[in-house]
N, CA, C and O atoms as a DFTB+ gen file, in Angstrom:
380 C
 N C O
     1  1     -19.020      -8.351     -29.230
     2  2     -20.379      -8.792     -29.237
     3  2     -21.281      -7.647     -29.682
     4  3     -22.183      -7.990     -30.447
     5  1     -21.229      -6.516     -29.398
     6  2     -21.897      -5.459     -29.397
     7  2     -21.256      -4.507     -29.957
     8  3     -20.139      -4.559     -29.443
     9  1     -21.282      -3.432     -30.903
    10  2     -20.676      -2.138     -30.882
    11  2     -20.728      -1.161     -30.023
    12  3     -19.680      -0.535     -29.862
    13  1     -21.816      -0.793     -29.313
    14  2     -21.890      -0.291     -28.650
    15  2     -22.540      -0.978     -27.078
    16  3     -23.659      -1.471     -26.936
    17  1     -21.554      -0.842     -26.096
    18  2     -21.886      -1.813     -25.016
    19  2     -23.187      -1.153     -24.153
    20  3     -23.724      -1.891     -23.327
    21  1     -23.617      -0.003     -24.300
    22  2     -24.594       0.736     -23.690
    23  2     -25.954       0.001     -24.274
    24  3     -26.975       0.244     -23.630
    25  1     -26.093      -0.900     -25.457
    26  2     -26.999      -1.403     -25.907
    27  2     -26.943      -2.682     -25.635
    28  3     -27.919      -3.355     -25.968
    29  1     -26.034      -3.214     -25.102
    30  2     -26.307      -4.993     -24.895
    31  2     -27.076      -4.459     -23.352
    32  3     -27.269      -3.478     -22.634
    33  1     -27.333      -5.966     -23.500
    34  2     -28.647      -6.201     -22.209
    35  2     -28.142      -6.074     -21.202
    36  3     -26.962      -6.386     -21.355
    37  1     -28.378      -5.717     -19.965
    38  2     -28.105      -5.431     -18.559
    39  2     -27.726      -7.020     -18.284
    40  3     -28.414      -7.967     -18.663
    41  1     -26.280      -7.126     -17.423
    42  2     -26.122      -8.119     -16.836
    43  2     -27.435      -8.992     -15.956
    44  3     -28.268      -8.449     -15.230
    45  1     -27.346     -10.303     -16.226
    46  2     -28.234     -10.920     -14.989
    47  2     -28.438     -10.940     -13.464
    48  3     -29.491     -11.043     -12.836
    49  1     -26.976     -10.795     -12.952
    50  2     -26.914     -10.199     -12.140
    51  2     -26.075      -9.223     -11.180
    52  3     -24.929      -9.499     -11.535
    53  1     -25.958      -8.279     -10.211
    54  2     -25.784      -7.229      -9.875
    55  2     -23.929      -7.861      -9.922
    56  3     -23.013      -7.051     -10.064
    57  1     -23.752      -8.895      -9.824
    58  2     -21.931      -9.198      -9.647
    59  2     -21.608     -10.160     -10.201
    60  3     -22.626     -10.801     -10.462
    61  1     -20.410     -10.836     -10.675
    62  2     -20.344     -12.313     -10.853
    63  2     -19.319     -12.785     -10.031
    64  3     -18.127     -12.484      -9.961
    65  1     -20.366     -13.989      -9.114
    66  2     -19.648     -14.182      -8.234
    67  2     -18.661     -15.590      -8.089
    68  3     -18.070     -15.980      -7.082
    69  1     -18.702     -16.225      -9.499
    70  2     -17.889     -16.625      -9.970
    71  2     -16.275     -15.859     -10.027
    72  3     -15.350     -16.259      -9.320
    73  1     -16.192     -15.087     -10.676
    74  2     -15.467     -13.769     -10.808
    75  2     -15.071     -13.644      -9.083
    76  3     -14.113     -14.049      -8.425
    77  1     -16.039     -13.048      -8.817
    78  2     -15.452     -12.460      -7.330
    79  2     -14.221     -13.872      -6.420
    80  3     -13.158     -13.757      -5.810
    81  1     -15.010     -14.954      -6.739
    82  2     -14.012     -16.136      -6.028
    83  2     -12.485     -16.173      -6.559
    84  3     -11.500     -16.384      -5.852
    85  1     -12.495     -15.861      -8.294
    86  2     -11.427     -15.906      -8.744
    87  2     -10.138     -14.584      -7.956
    88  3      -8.940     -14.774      -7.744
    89  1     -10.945     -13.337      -7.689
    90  2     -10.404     -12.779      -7.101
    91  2      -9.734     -12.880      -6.051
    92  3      -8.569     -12.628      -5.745
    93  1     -11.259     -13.577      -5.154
    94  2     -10.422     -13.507      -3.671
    95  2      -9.483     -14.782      -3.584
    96  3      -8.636     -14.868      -2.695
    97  1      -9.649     -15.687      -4.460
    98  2      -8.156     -16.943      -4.414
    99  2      -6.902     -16.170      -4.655
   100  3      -5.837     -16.493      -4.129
   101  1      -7.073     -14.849      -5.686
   102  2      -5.764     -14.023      -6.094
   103  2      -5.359     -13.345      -4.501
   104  3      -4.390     -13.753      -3.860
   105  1      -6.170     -12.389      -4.076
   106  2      -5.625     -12.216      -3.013
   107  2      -5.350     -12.990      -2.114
   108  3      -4.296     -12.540      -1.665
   109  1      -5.654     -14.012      -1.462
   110  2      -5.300     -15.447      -0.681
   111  2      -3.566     -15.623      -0.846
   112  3      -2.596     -15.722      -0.095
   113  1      -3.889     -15.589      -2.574
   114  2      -2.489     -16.598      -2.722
   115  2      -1.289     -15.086      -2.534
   116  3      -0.177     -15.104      -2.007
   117  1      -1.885     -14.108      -3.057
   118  2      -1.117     -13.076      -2.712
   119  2      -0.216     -12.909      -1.014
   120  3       0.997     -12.884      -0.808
   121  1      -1.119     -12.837      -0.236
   122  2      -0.546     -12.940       0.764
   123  2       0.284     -13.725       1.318
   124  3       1.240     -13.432       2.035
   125  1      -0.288     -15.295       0.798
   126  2       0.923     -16.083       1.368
   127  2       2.180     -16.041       0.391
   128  3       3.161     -16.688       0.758
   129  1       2.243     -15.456      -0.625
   130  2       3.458     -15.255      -1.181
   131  2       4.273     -13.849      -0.466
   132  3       5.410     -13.675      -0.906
   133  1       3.979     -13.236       0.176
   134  2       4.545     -11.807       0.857
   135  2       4.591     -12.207       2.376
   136  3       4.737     -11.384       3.280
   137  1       4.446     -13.616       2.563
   138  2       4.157     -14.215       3.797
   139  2       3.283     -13.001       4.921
   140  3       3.614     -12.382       5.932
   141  1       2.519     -13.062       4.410
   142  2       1.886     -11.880       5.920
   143  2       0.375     -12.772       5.923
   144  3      -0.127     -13.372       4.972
   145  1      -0.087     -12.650       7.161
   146  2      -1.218     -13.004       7.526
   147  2      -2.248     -11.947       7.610
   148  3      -2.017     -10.957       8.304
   149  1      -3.749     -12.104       6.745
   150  2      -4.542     -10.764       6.987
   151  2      -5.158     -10.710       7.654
   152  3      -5.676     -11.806       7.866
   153  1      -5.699      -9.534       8.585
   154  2      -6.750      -9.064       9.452
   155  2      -7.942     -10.269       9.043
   156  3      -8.156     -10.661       7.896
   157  1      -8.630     -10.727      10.251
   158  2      -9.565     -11.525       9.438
   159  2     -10.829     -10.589       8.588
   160  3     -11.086      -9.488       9.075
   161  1     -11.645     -11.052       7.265
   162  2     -12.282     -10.214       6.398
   163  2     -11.441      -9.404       5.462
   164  3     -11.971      -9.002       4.426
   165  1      -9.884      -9.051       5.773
   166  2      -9.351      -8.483       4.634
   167  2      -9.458      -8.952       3.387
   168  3      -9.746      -8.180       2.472
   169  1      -9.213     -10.458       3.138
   170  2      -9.192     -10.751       2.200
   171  2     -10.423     -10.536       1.382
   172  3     -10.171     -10.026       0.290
   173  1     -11.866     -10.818       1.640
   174  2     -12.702     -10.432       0.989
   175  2     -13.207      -8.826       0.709
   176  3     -13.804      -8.418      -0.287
   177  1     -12.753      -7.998       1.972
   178  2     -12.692      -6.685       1.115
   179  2     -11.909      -6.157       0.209
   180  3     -12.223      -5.248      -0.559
   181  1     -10.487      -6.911       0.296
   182  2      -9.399      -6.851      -1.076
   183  2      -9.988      -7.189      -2.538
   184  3      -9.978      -6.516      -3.569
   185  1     -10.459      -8.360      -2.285
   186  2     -10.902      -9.078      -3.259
   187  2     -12.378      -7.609      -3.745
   188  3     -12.023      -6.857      -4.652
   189  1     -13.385      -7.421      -3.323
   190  2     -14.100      -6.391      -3.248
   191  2     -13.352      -5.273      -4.085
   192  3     -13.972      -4.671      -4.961
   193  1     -12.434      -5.080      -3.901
   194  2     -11.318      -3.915      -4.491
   195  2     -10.949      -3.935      -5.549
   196  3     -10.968      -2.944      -6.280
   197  1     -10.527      -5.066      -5.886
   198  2     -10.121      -5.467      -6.582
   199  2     -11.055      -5.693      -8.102
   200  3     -10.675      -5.541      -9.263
   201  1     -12.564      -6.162      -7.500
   202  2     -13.574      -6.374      -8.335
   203  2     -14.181      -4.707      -8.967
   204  3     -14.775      -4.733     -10.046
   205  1     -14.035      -3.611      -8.399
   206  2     -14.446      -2.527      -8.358
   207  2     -13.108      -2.168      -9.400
   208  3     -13.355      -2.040     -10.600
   209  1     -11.787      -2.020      -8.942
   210  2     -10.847      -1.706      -9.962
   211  2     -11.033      -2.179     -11.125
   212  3     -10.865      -1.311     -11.982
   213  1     -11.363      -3.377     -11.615
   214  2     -11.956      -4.499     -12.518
   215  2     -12.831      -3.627     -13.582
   216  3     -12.565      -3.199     -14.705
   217  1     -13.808      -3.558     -12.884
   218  2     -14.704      -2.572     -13.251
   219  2     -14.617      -1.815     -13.950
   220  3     -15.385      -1.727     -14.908
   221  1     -13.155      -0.573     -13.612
   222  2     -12.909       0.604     -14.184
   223  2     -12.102       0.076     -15.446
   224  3     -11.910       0.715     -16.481
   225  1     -11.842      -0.695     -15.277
   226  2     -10.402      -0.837     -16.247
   227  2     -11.088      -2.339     -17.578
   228  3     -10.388      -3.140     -18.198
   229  1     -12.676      -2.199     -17.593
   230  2     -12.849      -3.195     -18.647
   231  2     -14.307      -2.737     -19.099
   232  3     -15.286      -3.024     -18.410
   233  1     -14.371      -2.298     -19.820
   234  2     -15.735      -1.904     -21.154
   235  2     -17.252      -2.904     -21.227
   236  3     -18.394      -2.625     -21.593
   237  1     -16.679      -4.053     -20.738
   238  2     -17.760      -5.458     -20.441
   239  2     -17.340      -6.349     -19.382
   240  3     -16.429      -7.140     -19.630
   241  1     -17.864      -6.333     -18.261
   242  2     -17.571      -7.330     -17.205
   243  2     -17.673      -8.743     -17.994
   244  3     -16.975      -9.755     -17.934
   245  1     -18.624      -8.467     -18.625
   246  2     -18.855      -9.885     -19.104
   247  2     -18.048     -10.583     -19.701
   248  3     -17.843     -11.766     -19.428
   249  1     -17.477      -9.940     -20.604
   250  2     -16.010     -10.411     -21.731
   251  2     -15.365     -11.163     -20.865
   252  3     -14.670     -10.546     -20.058
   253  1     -15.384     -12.190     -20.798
   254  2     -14.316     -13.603     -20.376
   255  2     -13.095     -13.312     -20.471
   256  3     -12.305     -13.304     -19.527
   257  1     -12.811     -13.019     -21.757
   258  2     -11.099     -12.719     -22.504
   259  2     -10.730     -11.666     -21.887
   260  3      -9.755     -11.868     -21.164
   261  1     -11.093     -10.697     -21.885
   262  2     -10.989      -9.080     -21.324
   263  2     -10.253      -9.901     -20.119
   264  3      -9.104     -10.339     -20.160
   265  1     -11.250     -10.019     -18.951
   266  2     -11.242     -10.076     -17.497
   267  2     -10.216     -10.880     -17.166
   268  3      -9.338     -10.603     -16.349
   269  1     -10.345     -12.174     -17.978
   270  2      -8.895     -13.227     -17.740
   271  2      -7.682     -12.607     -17.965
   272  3      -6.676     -13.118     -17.472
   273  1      -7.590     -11.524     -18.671
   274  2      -6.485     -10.826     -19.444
   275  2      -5.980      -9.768     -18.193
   276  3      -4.831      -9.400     -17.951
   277  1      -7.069      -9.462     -17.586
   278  2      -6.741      -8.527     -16.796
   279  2      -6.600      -8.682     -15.422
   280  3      -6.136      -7.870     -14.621
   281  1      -6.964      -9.605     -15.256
   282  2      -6.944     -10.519     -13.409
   283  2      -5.434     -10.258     -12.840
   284  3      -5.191      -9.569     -11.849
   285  1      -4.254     -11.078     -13.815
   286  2      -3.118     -11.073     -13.594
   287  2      -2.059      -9.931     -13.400
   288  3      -0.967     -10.008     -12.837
   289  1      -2.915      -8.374     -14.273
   290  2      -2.466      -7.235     -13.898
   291  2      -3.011      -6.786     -12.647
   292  3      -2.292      -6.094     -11.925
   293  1      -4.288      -7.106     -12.251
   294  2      -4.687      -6.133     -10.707
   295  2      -4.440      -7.148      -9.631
   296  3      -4.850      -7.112      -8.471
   297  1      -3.450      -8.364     -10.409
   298  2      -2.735      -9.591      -9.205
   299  2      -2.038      -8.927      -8.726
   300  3      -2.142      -8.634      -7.535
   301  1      -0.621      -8.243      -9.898
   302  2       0.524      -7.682      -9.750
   303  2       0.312      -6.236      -9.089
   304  3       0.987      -5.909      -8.113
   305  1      -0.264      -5.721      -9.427
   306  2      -0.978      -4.563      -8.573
   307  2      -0.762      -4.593      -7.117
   308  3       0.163      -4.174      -6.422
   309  1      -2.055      -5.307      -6.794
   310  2      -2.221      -5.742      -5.207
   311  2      -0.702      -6.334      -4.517
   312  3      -0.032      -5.797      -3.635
   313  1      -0.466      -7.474      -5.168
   314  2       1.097      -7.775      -4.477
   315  2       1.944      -6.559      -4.489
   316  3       2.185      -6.283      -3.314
   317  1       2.653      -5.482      -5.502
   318  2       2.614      -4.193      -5.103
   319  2       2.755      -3.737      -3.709
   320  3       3.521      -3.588      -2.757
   321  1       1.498      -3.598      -4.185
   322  2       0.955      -2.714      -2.573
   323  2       0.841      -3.577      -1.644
   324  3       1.208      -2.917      -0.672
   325  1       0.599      -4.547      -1.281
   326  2       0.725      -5.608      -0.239
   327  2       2.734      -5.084       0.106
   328  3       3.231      -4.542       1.093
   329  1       3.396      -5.577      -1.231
   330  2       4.616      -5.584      -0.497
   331  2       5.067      -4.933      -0.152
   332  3       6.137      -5.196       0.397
   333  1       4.432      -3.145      -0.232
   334  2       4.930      -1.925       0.637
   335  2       4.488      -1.722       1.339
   336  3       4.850      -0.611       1.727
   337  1       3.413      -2.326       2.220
   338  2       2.773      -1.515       3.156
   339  2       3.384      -2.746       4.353
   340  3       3.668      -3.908       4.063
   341  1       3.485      -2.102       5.766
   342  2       4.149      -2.360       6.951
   343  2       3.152      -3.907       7.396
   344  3       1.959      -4.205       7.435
   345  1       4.285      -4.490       7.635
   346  2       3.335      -5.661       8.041
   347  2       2.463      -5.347       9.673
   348  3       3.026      -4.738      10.582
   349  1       1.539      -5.699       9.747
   350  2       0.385      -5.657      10.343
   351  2      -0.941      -4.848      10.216
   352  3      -2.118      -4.932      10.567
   353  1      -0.084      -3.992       9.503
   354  2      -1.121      -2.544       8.670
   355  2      -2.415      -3.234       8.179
   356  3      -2.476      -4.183       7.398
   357  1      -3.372      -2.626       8.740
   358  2      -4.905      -3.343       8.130
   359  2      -5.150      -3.145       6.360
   360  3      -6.049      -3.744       5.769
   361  1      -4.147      -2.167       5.648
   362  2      -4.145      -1.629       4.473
   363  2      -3.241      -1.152       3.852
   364  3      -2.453      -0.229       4.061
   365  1      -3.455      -2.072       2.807
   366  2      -2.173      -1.809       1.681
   367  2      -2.669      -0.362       1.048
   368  3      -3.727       0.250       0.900
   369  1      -0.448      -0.089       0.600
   370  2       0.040       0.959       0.712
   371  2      -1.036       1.702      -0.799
   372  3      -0.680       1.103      -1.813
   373  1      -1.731       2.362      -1.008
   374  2      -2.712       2.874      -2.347
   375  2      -4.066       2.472      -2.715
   376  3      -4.780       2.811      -3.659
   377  1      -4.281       1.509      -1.548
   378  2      -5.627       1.583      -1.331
   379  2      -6.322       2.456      -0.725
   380  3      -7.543       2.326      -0.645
């Protein structure tokens, strides 16, 4: 869209929280695939984590393609670390 992304317009707003839901369904489904149950609120500070890693690892939040492209790597990520860290542990293992 832009050549240089420092010149497109400031997002509308501070998150997309569209986005953020897609996340926290990833972590949701994450867990019940590693069968563990989370602290209650983990999941939305995962998801939180997850949106911040997001962040680092894409040039335009906005880019649709980018983000869809990349959801499924900081899925595999999190399951990761979900599946090393001790079950009951409030926090996965590299967070």
């Amino acid at each position: 869209m832009f050549d240089d992304p420092s010149k497109a317009p400031p997002p509308a707003a501070n998150f997309d929280i569209v986005l953020l839901q897609k996340l926290h369904d990833a972590v949701q489904a994450v867990y019940v695939e590693c069968k563990r149950t989370p602290p209650p609120r983990a999941i939305t500070a995962d998801a939180g984590e997850l949106y911040n890693e997001l962040l680092g690892m894409v040039g335009d939040i906005r880019d649709k393609a980018v983000v869809t492209a990349v959801i499924p790597i900081l899925r595999d990520r999190f399951k990761e670390r979900i599946s090393k860290a001790e079950p009951g542990s409030t926090k996965a293992v590299g967070s």
